[in-house]
C-alpha positions as CSV (number, residue, x, y, z in Angstrom):
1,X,124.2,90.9,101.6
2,X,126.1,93.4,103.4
3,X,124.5,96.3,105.0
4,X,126.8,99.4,103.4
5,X,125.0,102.1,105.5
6,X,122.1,103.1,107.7
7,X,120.9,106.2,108.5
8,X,118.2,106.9,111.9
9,X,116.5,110.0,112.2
10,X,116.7,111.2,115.6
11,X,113.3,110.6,116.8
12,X,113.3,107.5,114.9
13,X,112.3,104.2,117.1
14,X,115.4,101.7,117.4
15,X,113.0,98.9,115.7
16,X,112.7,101.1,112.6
17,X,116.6,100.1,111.9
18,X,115.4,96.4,112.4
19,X,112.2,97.2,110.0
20,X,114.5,98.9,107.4
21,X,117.1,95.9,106.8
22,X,114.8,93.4,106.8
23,X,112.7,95.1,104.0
24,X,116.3,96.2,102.3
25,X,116.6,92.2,102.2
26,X,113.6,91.5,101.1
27,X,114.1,93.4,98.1
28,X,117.3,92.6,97.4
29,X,116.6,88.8,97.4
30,X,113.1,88.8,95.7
31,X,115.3,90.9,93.0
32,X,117.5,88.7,92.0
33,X,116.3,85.7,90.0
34,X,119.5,84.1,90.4
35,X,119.3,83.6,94.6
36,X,115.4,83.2,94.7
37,X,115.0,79.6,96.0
38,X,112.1,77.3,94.1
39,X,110.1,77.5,97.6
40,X,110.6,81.2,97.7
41,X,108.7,81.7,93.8
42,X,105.0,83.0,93.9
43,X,102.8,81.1,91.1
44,X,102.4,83.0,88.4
45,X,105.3,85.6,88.7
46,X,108.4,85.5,87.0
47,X,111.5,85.2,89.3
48,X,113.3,88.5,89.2
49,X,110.0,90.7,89.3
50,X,110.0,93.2,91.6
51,X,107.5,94.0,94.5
52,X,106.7,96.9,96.6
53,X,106.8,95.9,100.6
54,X,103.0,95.9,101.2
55,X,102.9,93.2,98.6
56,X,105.0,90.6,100.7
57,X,102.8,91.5,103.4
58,X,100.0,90.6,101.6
59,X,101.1,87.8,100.2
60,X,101.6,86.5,103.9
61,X,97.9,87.1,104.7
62,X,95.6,84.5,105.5
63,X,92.8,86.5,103.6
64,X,92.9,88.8,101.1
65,X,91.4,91.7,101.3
66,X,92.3,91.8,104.3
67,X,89.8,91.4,107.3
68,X,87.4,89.6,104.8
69,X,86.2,86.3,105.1
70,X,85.7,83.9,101.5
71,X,87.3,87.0,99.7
């Protein structure tokens, strides 16, 4: 989509702008069942269901918890 606005505090880094659309995107795609791509899906979940940000971290972790080993 379209970024409509963007606002940057003034001691706000540069990358925090980069940080900020690219978890604005993230939301918006997961979101929407309709544009969610078969690769894309998570077992288990519905398309459509909504995550918070740490989650997709997570879900791009080798290990889980994280740091642990056979967890």
């Amino acid at each position: 989509g379209a970024i409509l606005g963007l606002f940057r505090m003034p001691d706000a880094t540069i990358f925090s702008i980069d940080v900020a659309v690219a978890k604005a995107r993230n939301e918006a795609y997961y979101n929407d069942a309709t544009q969610l791509q078969p690769i894309d899906q998570v077992p288990g979940v519905a398309p459509g269901v909504a995550f918070t940000n740490r989650t997709y971290r997570y879900l791009a972790e080798p290990r889980f918890p994280e740091g642990i080993d056979g967890a």
